[in-house]
C-alpha positions in Angstrom: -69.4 -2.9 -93.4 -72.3 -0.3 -93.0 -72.3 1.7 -89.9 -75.5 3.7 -89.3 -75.0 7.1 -88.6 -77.0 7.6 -84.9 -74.7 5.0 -83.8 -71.4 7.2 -84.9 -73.2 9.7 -82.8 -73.6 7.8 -80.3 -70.1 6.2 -80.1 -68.6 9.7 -80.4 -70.5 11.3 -77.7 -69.6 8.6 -75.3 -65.6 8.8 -76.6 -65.8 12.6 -75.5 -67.9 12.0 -72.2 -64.8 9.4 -71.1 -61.9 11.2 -72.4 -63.7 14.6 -70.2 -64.5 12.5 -67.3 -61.0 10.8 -66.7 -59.2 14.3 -67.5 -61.6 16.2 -64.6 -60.4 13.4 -62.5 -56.8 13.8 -62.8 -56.9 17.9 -63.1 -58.7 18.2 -60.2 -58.5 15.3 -58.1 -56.6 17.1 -55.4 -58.3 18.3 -51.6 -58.0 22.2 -51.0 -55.6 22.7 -47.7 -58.1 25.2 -46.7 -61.4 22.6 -46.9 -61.7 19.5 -43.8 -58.9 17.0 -44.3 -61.7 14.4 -45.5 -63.5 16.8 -48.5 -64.2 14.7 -51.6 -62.5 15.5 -55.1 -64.7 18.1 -57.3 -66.4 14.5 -59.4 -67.6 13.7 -55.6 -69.4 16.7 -55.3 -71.0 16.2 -59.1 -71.7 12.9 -58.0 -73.8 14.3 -55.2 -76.1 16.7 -57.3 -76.9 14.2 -60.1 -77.5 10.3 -59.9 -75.4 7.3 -60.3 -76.5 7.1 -64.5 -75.6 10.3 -65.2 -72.8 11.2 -67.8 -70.6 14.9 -67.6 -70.0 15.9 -70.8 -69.6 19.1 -70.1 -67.8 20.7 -66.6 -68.8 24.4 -67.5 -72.1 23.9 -68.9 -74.4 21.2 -69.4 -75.5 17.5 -67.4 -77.1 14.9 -69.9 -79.2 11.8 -68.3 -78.5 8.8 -70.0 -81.6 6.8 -71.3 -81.7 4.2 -73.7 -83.1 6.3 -76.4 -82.7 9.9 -75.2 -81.1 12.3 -73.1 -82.7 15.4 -71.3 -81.1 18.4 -69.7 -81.0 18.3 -65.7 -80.9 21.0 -63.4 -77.7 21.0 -61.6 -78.7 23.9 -58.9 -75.1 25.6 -59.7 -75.3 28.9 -58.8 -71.8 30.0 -60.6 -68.9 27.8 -62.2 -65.4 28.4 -63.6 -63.1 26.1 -65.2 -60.0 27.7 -66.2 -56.9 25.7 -66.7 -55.1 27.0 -63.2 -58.5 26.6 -61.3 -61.7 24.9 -61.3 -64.3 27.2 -58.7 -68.5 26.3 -58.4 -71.0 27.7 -56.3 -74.2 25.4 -56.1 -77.1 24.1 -53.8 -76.2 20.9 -52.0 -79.6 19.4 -51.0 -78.0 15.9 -50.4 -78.9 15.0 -46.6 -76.0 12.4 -46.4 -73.8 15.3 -47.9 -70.3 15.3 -46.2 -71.2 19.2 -45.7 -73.6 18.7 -43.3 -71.4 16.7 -41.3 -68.7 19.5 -41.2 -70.8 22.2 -40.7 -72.2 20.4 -37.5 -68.9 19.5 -36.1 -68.0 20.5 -32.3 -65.0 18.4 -31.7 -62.0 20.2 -30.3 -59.6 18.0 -31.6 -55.6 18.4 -30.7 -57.2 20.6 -28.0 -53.9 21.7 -26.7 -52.7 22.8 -29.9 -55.4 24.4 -30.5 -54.8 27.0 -27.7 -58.2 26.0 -26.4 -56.4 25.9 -22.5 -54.7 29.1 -23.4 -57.9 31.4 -23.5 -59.1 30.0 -20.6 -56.3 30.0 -18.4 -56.5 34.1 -19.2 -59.8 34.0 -18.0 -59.8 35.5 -14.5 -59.6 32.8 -12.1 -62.2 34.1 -8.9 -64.7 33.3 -12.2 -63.7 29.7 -12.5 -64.1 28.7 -8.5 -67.5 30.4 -8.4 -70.0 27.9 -8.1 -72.7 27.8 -11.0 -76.3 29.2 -9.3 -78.0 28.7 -12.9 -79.1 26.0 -14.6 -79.0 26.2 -18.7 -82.7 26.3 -20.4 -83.1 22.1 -21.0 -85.1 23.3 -23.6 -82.5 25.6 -25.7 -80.2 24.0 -28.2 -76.4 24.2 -27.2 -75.2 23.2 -30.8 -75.5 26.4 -33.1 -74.9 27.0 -36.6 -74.5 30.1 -39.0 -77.7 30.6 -41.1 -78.3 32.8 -44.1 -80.7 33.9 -46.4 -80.5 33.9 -50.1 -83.5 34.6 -52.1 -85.5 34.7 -49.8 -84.9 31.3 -48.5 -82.6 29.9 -45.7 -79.4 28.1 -46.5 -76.0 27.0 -44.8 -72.9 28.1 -45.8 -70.0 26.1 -46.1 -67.1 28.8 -47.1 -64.6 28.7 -49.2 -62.3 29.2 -46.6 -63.3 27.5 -43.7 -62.4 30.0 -41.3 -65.8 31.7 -41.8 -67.9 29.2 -41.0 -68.9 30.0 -36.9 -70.2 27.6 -34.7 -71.3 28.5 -31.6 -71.2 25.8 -28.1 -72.9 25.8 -24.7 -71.8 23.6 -21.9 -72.6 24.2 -18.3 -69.9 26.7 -17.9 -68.4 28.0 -21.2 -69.9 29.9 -24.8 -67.2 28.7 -27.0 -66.6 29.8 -30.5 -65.4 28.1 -33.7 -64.1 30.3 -36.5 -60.6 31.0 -38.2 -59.3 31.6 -34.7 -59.7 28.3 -33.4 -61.8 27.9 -30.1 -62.1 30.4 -27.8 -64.8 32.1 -25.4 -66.1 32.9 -22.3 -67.3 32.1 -19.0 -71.1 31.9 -18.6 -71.9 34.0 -15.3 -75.2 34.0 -15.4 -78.5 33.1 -17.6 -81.9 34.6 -17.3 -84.7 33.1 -19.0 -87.0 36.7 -19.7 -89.9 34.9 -21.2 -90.8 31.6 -23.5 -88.8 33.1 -26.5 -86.0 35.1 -24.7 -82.4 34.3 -23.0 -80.0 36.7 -21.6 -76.5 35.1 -21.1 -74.2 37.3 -18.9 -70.4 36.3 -20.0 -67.0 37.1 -19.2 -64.6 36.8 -22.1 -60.4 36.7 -21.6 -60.0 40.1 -21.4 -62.4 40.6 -18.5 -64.8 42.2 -20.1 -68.4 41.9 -19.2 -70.9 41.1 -22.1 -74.8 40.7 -22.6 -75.9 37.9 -25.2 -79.7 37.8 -25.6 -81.0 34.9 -27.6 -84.2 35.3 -29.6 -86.2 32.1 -30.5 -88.0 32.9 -34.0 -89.1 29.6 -35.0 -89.0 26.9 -32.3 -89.9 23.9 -34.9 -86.4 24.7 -36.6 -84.6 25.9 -33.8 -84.0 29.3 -35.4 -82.7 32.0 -33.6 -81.3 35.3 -33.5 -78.3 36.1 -31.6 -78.1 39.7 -30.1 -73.9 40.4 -29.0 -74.8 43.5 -27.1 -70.8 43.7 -26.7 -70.5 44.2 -30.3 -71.4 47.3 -32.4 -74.3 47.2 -34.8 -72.3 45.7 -37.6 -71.6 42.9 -36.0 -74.4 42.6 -33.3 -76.8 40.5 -34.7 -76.6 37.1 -36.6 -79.1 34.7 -36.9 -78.9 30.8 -36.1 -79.7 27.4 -36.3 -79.6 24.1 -33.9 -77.0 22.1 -35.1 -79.9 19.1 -34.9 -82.0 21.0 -37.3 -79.0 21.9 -39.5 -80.7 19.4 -42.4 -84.2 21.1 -42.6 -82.6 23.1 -44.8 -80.1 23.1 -48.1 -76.1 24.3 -48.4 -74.7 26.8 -50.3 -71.2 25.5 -51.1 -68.5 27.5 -52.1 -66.4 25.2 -53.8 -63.1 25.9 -55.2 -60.0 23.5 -56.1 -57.0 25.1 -55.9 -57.0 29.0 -55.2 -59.1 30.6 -52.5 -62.4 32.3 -53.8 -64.4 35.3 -52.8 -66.9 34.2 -50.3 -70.5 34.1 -51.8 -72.6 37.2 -50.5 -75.9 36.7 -49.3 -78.6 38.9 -49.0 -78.7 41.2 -46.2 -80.7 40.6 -43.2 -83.9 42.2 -42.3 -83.6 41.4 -38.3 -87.1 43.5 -37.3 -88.6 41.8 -39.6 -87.2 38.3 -38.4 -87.7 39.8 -35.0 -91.3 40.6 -35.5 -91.8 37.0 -36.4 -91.5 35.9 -32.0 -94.2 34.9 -31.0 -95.4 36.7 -27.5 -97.1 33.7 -24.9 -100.7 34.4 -23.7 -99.2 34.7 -20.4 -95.7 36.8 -21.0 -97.2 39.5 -24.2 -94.3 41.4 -24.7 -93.4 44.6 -26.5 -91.2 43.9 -29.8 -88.2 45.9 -29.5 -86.5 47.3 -33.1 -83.0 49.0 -33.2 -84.7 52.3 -33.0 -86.4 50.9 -29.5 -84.0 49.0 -27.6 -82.2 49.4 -24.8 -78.0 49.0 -25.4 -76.0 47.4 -23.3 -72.9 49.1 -22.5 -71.2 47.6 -19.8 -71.6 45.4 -16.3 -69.7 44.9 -13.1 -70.3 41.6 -11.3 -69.3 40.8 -7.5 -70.1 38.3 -5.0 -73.5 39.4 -3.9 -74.8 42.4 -7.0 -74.5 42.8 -10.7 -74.4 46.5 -12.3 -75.1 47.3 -15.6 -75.3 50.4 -17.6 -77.9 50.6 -20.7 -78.8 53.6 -23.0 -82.4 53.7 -24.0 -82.1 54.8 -28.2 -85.4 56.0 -28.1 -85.1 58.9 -26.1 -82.1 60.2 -27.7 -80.5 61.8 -25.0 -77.6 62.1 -23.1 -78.8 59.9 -20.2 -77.8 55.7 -18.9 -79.9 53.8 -16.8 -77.9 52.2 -14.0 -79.4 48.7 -12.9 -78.9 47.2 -9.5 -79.8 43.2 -9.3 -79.0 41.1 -6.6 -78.0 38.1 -7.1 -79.9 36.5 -4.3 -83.1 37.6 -6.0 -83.4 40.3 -4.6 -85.3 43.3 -5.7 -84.0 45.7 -8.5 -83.0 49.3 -8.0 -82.5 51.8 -11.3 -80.6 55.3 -11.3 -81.2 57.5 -14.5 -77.9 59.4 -14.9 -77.6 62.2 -17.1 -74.6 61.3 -18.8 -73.4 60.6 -22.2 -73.9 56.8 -22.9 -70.4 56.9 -25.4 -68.3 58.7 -21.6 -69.7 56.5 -19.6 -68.0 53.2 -17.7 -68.1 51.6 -14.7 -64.8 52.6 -12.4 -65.4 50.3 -9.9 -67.9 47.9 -7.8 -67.9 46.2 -4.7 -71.5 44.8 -2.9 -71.9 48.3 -1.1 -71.6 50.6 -4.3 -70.7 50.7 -7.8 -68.7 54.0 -9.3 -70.0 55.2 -12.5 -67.7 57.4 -13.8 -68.2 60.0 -17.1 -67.6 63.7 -18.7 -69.7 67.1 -17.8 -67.8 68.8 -20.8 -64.3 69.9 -21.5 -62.1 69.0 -18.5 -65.1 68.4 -16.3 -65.4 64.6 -15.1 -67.7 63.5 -13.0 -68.0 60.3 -10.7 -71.8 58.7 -9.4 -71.9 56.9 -6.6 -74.6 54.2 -6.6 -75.4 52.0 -3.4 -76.7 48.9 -3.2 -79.3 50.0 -0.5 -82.8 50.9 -1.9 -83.0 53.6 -0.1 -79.2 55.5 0.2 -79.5 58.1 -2.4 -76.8 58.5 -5.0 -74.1 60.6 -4.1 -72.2 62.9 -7.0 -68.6 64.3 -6.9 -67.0 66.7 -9.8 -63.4 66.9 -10.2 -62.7 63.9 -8.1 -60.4 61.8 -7.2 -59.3 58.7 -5.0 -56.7 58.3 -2.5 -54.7 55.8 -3.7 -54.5 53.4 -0.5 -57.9 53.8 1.1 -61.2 53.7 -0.5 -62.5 55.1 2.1 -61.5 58.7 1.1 -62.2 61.1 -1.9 -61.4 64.4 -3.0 -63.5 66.5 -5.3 -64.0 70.2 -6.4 -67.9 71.3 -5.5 -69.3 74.7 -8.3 -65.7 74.7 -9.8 -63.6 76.4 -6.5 -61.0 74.6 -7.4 -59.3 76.9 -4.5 -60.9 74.5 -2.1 -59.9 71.0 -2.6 -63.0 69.0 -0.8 -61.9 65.3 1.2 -64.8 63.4 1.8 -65.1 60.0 3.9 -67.3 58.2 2.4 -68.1 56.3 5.2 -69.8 58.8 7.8 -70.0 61.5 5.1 -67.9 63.8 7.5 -66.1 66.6 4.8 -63.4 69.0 5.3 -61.7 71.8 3.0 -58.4 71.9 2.0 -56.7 75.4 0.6 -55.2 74.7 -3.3 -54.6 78.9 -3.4 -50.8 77.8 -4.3 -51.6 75.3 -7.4 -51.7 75.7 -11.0 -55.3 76.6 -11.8 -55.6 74.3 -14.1 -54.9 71.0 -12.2 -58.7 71.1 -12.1 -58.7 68.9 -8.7 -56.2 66.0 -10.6 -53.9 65.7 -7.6 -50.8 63.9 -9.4 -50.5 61.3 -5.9 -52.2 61.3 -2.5 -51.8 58.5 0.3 -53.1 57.9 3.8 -50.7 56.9 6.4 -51.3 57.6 10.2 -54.7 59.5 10.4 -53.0 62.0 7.5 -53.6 62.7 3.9 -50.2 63.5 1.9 -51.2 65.4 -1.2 -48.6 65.7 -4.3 -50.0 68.3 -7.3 -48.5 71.0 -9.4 -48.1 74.7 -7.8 -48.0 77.8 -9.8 -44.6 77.8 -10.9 -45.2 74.4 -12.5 -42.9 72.4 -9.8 -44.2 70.0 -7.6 -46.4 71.0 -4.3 -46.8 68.7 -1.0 -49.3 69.3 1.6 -50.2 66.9 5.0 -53.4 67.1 5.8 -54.5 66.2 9.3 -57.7 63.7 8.5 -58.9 63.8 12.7 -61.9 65.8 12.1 -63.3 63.3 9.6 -62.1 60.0 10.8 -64.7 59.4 13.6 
């Protein structure tokens, strides 16, 4: 019997395509523990980038289309591959809109919430945060579903990681940011949201440690839902990252990192040029605004809420000096007051706040510290005290050191602005006004500080004079 020789060919090649095919399946049939439980086995994800007649001959190099009478190379969008006998890795372009990808990468369920220490986060939250009543209502027209977005080339993509701890999701409800990354869920309280114009959202937040944060959200493109996110909390590494609504997730392709059995490197994109992406907002006819850069924006550095006022601190970049702006909102709606304070922006925090004031405290050099006292009331000026300290029991009263006589120890009451001096002839000169303990009890201050001879001084200071 003759045999022709194209159909030796053509027998062979199909022998080899088989014999690859059902050896790929068994080598590396097996889910990574790192991937979602559901991922499909490394032939899935072939089967996803080619169609349902096409024939792997060849994992590391080539895809044939069969025909009846040829075959032609097809582009398989692989950005790298490895097949090694201890590991099979590929990076590649998923484009498939039914692609179990997009399905994980737009996942917000908490499931196992419990275990997941989602309760745990919260419950460290602090709790007057959780009775206050909401007096905001979230943007209807601002996603609440967010994912990671990325560029590459030039182009926008999705990531789905190689280990799924890097892929970030971010949630809005009517009370809570949460997060999903390698961490699990976790977040913060949403105080407050302010709507500045038709492209731009301020969220004021309180995390589980207490601390006060400013997240601004840039729209950039509306039809895709893309935004940038602006952590003012964060430093500049980590500040910005830009966005997509989960519901607009499929407008654009993945980048998978796939790998079978080992954990890979995560694939680097290119880095992002956030002016440019910035410049790219579009200002209303109504609300033109200024486009801010890095080297022209204001940086948040901190904020103190209480029932009735928020204060925040910013640093302006652009004028490059030692100076913060102090704002003063009310949360009724009131009318904003601003302090410039000459102080470094890296020294500088917020002591304390309550409605009537809010205590800025910072460093005048060396052992110099300084502490500004900023009412609520447009027109109380703000008061300044160097060398100053509280008495531990009563707000009311403060001592400070006024043109470095720190032989004269200053007690102030805050409330009438009544003063009188104290003699500190017989302390070390260098406590610098840091009295080690003082109390009120029974119209007297009781002072504790370090004399001379380095052992510890008392004084009771009758506090009559000042008291009325």
């Amino acid at each position: 019997m003759t045999i022709k020789v194209a159909n030796i060919r053509l027998f062979s090649a199909w022998m080899i395509s088989i014999i690859i095919h059902v050896t790929a399946c068994f080598t590396l049939g097996c889910k990574n523990s790192d991937q979602p439980k559901d991922q499909p086995p490394i032939v899935g994800v072939q089967e996803n980038l080619i169609s349902n007649d096409c024939i792997v001959v060849n994992l590391a190099d080539t895809i044939f289309k069969s025909d009846e009478n040829e075959r032609e190379v097809v582009d398989t969008e692989f950005i790298s591959r490895e097949l090694s006998e201890e590991n099979y890795f590929a990076i590649f372009i998923e484009r498939n809109k039914k692609s179990k990808y997009y399905k994980w990468l737009t996942n917000f369920k908490i499931d196992n919430f419990e275990e997941l220490n989602f309760n745990f986060w919260k419950e460290q939250l602090n709790p007057d945060f959780t009775k206050n009543k909401h007096d905001y209502k979230f943007p209807p027209e601002l996603p609440r579903k967010w994912c990671d977005l990325n560029i590459y080339k030039d182009a926008y993509y999705l990531y789905a990681p190689c280990d799924w701890g890097f892929d970030s999701r971010v949630l809005f409800t009517d009370s809570l940011l949460i997060e999903f990354n390698m961490d699990d869920p976790f977040g913060g309280f949403i105080l407050n949201v302010r709507k500045l114009d038709n492209n731009t959202y301020e969220f004021l937040l309180q995390d589980s440690s207490n601390e006060p944060s400013l997240l601004t959200v840039h729209m950039i493109d509306w039809n895709n839902q893309i935004a940038i996110f602006d952590n003012h909390h964060q430093n500049e590494n980590y500040r910005y990252s830009l966005k997509i609504g989960a519901s607009k997730a499929k407008n654009f392709p993945i980048i998978v990192n796939y790998s079978k059995y080992q954990k890979n490197h995560e694939f680097q994109f290119d880095a992002i040029d956030f002016i440019s992406l910035l410049a790219k907002k579009s200002p209303t006819s109504k609300e033109k605004i200024e486009l801010t850069t890095f080297k022209d924006s204001i940086r948040f550095i901190e904020e103190c809420r209480k029932d009735e006022f928020i204060y925040t601190i910013n640093y302006n970049i652009t004028q490059n000096t030692n100076a913060v702006i102090v704002s003063v909102q009310s949360l009724n709606g009131g009318d904003k007051k601003l302090e410039r304070l000459n102080l470094n922006p890296d020294l500088t925090h917020i002591e304390r706040c309550t409605d009537s004031y809010t205590v800025i405290n910072g460093s005048c050099g060396g052992p110099c510290s300084v502490r500004y006292y900023v009412f609520t009331e447009k027109d109380k000026p703000t008061e300044v005290y160097y060398y100053s300290d509280y008495v531990s029991n009563d707000s009311t009263f403060l001592t400070h050191i006024r043109d470095e006589i720190f032989e004269s120890l200053l007690v102030r009451n805050l409330e009438n602005g009544k003063e009188l001096i104290v003699d500190m002839s017989d302390a070390d000169p260098e406590y610098f006004g840091n009295i080690d303990s003082m109390y009120f009890e029974r119209g007297e201050l009781v002072l504790y500080f370090p004399t001379r001879d380095l052992k510890s001084g008392r004084k009771v200071v009758n506090l009559g004079p000042i008291l009325n």
